[in-house]
PQR file with spaces between the fields and no chain letter, atoms N, CA, C, O and H, PARSE charges and radii, in Angstrom:
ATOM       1  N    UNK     1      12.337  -17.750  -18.143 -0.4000 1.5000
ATOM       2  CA   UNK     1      13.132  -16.583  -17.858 -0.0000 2.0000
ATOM       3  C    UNK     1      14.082  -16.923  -16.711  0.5500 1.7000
ATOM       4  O    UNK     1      13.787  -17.469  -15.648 -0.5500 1.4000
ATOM       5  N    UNK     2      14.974  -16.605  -17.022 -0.4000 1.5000
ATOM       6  CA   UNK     2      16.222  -16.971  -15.910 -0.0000 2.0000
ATOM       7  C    UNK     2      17.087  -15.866  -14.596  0.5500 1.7000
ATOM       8  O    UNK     2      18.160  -15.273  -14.703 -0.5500 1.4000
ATOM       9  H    UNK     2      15.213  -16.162  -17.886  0.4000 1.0000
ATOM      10  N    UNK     3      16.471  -15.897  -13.844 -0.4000 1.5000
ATOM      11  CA   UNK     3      16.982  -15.323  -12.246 -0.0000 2.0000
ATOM      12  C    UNK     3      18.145  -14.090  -12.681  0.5500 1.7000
ATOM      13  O    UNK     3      19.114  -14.301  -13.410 -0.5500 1.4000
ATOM      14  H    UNK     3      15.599  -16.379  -13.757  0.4000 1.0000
ATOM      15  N    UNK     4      17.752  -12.598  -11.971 -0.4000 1.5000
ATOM      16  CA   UNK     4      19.286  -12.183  -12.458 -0.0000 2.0000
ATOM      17  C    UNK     4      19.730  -11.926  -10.884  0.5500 1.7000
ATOM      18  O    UNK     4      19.104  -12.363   -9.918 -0.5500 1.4000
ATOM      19  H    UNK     4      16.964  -12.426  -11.379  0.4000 1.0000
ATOM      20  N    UNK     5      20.916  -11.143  -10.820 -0.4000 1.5000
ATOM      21  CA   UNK     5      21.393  -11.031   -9.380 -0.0000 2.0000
ATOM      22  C    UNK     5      21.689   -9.286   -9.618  0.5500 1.7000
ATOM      23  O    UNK     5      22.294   -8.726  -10.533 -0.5500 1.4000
ATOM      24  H    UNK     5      21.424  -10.788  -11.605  0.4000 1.0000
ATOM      25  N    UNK     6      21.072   -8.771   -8.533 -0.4000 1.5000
ATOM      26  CA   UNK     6      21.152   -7.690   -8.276 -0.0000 2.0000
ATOM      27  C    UNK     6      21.976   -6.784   -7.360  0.5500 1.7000
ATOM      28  O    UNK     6      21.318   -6.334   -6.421 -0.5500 1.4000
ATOM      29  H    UNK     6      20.581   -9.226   -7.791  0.4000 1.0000
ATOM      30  N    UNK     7      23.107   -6.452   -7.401 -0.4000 1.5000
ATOM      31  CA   UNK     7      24.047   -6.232   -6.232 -0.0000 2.0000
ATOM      32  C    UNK     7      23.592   -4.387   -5.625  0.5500 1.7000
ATOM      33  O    UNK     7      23.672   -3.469   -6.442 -0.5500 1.4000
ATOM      34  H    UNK     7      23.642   -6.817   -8.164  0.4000 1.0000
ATOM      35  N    UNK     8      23.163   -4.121   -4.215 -0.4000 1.5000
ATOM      36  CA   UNK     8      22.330   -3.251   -3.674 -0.0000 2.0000
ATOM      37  C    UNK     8      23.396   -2.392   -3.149  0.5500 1.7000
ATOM      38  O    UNK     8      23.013   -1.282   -2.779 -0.5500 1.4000
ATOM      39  H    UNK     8      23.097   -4.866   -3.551  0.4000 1.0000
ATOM      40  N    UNK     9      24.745   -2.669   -3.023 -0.4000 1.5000
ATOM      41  CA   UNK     9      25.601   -1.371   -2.968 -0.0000 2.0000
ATOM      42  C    UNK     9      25.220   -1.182   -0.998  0.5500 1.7000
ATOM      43  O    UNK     9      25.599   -0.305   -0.222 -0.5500 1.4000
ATOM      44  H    UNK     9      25.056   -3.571   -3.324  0.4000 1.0000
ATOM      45  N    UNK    10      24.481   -2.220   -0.790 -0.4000 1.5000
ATOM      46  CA   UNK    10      24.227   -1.408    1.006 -0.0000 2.0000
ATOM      47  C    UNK    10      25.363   -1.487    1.396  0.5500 1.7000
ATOM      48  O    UNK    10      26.261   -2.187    0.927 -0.5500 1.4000
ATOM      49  H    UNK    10      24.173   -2.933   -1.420  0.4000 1.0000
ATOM      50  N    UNK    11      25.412   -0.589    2.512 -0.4000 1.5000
ATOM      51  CA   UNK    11      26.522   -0.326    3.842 -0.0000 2.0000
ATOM      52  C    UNK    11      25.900   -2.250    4.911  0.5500 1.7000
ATOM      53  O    UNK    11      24.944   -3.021    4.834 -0.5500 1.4000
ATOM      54  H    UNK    11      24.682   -0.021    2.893  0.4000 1.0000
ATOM      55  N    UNK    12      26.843   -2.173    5.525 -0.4000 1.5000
ATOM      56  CA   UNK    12      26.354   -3.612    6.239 -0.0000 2.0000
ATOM      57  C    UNK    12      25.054   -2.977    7.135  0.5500 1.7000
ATOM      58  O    UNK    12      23.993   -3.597    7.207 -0.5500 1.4000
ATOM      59  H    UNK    12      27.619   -1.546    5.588  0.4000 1.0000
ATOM      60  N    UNK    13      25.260   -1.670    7.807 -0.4000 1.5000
ATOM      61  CA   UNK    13      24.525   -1.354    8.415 -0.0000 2.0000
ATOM      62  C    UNK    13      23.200   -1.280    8.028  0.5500 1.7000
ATOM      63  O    UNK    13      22.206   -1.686    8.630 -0.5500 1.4000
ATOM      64  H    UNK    13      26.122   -1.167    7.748  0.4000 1.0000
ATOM      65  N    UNK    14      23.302   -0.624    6.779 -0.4000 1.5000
ATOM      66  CA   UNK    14      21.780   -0.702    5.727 -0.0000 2.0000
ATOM      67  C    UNK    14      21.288   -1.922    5.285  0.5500 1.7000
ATOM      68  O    UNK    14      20.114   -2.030    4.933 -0.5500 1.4000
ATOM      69  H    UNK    14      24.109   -0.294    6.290  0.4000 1.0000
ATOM      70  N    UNK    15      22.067   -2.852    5.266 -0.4000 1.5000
ATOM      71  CA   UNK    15      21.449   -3.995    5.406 -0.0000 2.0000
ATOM      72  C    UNK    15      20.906   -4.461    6.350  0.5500 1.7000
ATOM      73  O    UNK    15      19.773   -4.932    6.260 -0.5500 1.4000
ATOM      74  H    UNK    15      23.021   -2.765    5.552  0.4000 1.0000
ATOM      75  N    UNK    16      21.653   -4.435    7.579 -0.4000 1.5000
ATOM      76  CA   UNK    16      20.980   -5.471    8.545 -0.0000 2.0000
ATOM      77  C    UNK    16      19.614   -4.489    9.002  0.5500 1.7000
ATOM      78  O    UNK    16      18.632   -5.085    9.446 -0.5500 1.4000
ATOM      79  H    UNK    16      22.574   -4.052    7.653  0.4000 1.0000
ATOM      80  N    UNK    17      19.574   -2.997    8.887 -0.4000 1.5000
ATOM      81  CA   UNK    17      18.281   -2.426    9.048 -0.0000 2.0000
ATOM      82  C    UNK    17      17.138   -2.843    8.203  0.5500 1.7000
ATOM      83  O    UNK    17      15.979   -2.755    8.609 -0.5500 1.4000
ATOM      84  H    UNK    17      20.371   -2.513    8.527  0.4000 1.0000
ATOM      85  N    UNK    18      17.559   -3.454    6.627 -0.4000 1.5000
ATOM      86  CA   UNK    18      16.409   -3.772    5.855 -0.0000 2.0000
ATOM      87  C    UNK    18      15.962   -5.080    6.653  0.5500 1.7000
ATOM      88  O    UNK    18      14.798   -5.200    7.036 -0.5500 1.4000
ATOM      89  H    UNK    18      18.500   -3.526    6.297  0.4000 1.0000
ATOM      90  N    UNK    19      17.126   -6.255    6.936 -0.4000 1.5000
ATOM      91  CA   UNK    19      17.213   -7.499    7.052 -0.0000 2.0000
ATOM      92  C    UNK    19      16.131   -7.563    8.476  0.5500 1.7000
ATOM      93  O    UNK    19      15.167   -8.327    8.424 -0.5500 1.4000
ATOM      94  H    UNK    19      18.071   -6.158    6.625  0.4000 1.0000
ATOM      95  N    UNK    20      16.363   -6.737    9.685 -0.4000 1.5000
ATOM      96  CA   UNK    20      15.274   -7.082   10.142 -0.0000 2.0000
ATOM      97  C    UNK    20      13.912   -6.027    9.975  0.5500 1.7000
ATOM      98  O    UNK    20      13.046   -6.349   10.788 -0.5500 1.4000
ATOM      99  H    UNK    20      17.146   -6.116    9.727  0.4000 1.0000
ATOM     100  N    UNK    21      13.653   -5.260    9.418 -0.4000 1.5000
ATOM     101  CA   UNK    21      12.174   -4.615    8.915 -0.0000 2.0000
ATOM     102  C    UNK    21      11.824   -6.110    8.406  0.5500 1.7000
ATOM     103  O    UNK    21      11.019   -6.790    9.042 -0.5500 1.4000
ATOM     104  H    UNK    21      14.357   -4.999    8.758  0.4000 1.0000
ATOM     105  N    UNK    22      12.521   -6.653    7.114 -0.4000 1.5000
ATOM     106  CA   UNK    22      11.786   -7.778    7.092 -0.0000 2.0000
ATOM     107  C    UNK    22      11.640   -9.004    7.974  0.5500 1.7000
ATOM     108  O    UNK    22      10.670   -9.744    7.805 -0.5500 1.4000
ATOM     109  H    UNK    22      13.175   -6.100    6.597  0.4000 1.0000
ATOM     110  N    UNK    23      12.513   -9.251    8.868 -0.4000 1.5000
ATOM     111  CA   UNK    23      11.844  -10.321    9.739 -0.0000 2.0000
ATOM     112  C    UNK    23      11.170   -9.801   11.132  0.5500 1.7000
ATOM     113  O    UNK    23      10.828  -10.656   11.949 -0.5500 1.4000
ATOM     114  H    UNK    23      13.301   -8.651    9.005  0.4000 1.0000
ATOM     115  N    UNK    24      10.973   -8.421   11.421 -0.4000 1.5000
ATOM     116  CA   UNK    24       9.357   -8.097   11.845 -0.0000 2.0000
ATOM     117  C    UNK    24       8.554   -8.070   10.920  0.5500 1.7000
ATOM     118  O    UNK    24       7.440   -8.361   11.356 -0.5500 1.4000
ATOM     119  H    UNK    24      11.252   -7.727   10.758  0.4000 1.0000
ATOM     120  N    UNK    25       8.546   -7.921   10.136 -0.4000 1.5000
ATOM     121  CA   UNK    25       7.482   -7.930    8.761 -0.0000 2.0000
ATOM     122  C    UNK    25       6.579   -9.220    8.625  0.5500 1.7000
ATOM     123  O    UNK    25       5.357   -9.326    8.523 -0.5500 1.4000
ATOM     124  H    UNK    25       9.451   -7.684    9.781  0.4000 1.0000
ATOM     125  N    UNK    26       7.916  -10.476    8.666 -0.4000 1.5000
ATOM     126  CA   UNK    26       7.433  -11.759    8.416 -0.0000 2.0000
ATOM     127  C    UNK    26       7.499  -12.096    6.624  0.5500 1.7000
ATOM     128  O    UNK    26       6.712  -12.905    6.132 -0.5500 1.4000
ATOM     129  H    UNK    26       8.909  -10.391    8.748  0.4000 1.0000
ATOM     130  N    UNK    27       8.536  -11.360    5.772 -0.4000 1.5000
ATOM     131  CA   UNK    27       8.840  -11.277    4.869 -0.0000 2.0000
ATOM     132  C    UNK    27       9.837  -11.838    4.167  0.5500 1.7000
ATOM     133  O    UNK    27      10.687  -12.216    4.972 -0.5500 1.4000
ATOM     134  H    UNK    27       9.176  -10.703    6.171  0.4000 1.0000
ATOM     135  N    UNK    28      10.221  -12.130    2.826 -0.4000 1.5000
ATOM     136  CA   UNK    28      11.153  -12.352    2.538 -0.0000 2.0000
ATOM     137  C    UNK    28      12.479  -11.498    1.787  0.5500 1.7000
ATOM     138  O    UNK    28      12.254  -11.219    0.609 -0.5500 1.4000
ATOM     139  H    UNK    28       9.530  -11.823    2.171  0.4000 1.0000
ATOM     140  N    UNK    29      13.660  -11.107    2.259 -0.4000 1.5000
ATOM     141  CA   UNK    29      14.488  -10.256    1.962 -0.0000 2.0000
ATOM     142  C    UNK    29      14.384   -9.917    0.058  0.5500 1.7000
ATOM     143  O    UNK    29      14.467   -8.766   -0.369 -0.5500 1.4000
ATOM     144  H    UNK    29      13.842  -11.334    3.216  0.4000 1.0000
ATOM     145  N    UNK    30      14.188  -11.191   -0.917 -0.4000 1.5000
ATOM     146  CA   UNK    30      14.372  -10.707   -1.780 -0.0000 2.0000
ATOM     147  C    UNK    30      13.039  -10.543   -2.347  0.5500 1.7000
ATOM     148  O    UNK    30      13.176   -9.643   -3.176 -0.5500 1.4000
ATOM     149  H    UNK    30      14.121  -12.127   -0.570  0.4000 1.0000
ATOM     150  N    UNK    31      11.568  -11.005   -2.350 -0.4000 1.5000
ATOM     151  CA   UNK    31      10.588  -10.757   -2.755 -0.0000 2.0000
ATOM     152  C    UNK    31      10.151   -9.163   -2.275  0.5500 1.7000
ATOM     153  O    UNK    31       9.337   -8.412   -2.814 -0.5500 1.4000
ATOM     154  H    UNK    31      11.456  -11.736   -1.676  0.4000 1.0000
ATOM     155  N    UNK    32      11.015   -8.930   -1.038 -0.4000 1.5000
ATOM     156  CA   UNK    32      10.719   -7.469   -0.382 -0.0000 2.0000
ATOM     157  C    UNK    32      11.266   -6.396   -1.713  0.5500 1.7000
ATOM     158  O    UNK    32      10.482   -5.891   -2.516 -0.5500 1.4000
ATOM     159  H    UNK    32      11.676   -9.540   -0.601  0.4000 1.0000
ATOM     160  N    UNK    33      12.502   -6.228   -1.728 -0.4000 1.5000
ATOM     161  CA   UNK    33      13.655   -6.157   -2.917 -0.0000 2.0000
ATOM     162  C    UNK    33      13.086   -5.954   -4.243  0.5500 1.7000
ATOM     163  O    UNK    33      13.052   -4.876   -4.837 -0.5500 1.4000
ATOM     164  H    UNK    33      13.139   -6.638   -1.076  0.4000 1.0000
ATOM     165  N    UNK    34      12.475   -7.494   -4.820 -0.4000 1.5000
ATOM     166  CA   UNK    34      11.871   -7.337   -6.059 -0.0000 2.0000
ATOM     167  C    UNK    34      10.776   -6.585   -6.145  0.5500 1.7000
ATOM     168  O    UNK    34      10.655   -5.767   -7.057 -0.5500 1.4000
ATOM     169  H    UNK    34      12.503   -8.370   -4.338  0.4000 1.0000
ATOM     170  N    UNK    35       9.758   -6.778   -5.127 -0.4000 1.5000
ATOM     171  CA   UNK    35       8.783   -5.412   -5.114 -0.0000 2.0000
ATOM     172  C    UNK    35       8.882   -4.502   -4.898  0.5500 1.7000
ATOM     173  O    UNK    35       7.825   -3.913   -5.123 -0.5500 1.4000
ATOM     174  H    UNK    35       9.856   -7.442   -4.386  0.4000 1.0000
ATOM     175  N    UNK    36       9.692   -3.821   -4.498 -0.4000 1.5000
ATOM     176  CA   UNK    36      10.560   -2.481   -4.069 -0.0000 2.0000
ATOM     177  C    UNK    36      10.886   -1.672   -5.447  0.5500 1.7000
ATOM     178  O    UNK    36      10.492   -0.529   -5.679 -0.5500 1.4000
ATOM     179  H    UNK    36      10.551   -4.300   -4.316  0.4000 1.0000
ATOM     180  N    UNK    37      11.753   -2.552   -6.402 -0.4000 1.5000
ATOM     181  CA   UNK    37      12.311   -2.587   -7.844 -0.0000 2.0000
ATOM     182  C    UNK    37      10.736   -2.155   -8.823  0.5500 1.7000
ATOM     183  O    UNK    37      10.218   -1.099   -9.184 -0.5500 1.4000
ATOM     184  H    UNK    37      12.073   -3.481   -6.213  0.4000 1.0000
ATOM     185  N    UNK    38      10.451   -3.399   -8.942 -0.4000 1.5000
ATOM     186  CA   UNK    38       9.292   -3.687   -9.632 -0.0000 2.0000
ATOM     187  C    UNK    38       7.871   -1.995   -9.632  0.5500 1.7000
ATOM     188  O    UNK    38       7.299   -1.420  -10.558 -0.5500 1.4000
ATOM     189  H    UNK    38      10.872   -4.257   -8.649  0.4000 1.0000
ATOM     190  N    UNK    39       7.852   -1.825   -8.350 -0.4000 1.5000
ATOM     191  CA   UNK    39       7.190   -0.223   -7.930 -0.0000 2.0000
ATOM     192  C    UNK    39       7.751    0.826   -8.644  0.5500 1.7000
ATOM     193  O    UNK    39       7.188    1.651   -9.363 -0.5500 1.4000
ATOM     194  H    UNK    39       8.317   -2.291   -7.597  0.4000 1.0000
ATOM     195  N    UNK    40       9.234    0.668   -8.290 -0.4000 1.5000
ATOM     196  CA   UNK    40       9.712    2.080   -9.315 -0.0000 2.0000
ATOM     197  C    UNK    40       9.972    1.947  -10.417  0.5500 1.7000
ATOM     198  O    UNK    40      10.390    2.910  -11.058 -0.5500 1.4000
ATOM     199  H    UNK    40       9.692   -0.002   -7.705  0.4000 1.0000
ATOM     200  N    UNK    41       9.796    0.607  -11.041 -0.4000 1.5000
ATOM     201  CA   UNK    41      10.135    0.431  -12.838 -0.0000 2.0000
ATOM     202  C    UNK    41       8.564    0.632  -12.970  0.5500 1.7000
ATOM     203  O    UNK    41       8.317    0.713  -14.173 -0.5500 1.4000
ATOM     204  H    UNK    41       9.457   -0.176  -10.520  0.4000 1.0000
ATOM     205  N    UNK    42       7.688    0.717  -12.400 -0.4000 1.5000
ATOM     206  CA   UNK    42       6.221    0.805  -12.886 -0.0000 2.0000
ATOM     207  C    UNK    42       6.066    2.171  -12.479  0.5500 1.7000
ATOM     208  O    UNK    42       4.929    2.498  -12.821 -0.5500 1.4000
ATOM     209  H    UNK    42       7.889    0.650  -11.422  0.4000 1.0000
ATOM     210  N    UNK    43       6.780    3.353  -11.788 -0.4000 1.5000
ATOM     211  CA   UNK    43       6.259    4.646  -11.478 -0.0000 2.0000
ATOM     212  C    UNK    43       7.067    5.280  -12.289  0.5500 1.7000
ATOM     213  O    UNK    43       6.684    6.360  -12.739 -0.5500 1.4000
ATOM     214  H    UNK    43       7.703    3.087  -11.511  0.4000 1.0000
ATOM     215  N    UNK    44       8.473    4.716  -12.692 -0.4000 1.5000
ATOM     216  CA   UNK    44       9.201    5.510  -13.736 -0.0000 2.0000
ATOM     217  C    UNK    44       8.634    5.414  -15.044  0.5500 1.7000
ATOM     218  O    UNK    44       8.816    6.341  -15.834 -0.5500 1.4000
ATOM     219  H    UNK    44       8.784    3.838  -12.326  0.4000 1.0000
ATOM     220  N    UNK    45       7.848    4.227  -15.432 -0.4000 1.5000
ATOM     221  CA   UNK    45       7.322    3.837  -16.947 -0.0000 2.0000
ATOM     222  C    UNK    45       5.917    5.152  -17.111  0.5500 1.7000
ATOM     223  O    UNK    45       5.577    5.872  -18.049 -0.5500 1.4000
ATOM     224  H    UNK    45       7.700    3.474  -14.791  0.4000 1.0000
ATOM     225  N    UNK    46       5.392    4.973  -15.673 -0.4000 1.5000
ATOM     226  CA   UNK    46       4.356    6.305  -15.753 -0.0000 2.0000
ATOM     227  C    UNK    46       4.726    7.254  -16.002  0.5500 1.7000
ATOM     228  O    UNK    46       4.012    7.726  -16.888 -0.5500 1.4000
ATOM     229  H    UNK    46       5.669    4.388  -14.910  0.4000 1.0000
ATOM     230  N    UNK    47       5.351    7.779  -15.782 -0.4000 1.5000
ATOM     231  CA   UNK    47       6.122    8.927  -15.591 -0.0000 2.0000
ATOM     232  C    UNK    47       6.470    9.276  -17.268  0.5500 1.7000
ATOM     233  O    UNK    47       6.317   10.368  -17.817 -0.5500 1.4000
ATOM     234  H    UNK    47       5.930    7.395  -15.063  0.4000 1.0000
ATOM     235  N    UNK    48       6.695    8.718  -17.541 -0.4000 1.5000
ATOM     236  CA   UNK    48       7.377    8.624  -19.365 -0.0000 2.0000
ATOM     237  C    UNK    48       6.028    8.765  -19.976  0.5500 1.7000
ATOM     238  O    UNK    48       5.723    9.751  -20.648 -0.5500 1.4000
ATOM     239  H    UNK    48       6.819    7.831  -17.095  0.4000 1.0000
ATOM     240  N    UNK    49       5.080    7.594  -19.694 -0.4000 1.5000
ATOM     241  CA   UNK    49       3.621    7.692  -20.688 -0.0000 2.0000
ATOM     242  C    UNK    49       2.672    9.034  -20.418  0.5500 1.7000
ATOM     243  O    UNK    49       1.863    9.565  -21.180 -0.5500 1.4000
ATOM     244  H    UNK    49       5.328    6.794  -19.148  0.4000 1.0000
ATOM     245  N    UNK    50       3.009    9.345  -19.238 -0.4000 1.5000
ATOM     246  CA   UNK    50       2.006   10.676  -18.900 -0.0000 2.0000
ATOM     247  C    UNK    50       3.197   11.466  -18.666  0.5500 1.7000
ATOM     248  O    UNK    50       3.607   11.265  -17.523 -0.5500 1.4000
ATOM     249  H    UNK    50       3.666    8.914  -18.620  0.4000 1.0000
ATOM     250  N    UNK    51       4.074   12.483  -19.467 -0.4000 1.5000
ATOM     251  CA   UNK    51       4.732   13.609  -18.770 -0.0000 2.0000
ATOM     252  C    UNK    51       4.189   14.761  -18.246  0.5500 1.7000
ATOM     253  O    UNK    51       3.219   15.286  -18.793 -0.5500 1.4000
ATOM     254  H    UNK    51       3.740   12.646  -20.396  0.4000 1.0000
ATOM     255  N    UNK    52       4.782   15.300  -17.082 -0.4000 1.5000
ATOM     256  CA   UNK    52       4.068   16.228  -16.495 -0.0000 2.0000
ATOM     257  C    UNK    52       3.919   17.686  -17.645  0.5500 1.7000
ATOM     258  O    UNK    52       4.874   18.024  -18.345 -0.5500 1.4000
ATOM     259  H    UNK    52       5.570   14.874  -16.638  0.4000 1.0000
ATOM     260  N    UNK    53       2.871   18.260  -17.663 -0.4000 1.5000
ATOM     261  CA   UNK    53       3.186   19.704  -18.278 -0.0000 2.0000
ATOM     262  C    UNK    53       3.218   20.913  -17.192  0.5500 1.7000
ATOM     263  O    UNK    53       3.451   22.065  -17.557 -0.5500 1.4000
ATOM     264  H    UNK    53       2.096   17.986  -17.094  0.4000 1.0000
């Protein structure tokens, strides 16, 4: 499977606020990112298999 590129639309400012959460974190900017993604493609897929009544 081949890498895609994800463009995040931040303000510079919103970046450099993510950029260091992750280096107090001790993290990496895009594994932070992909799990970030990855959470809400797995809470939106719930969301579909169980609809609320």
């Amino acid at each position: 499977m081949g890498l895609r590129v994800i463009s995040t639309k931040l303000t510079e400012e919103e970046h450099s606020k993510i950029v260091d959460m992750c280096k107090d974190s001790h993290c990496n900017l895009s594994t932070f990112l992909k799990q970030c993604i990855t959470e809400l493609i797995d809470k939106e897929q719930n969301k579909i298999e169980k609809p609320v009544e």
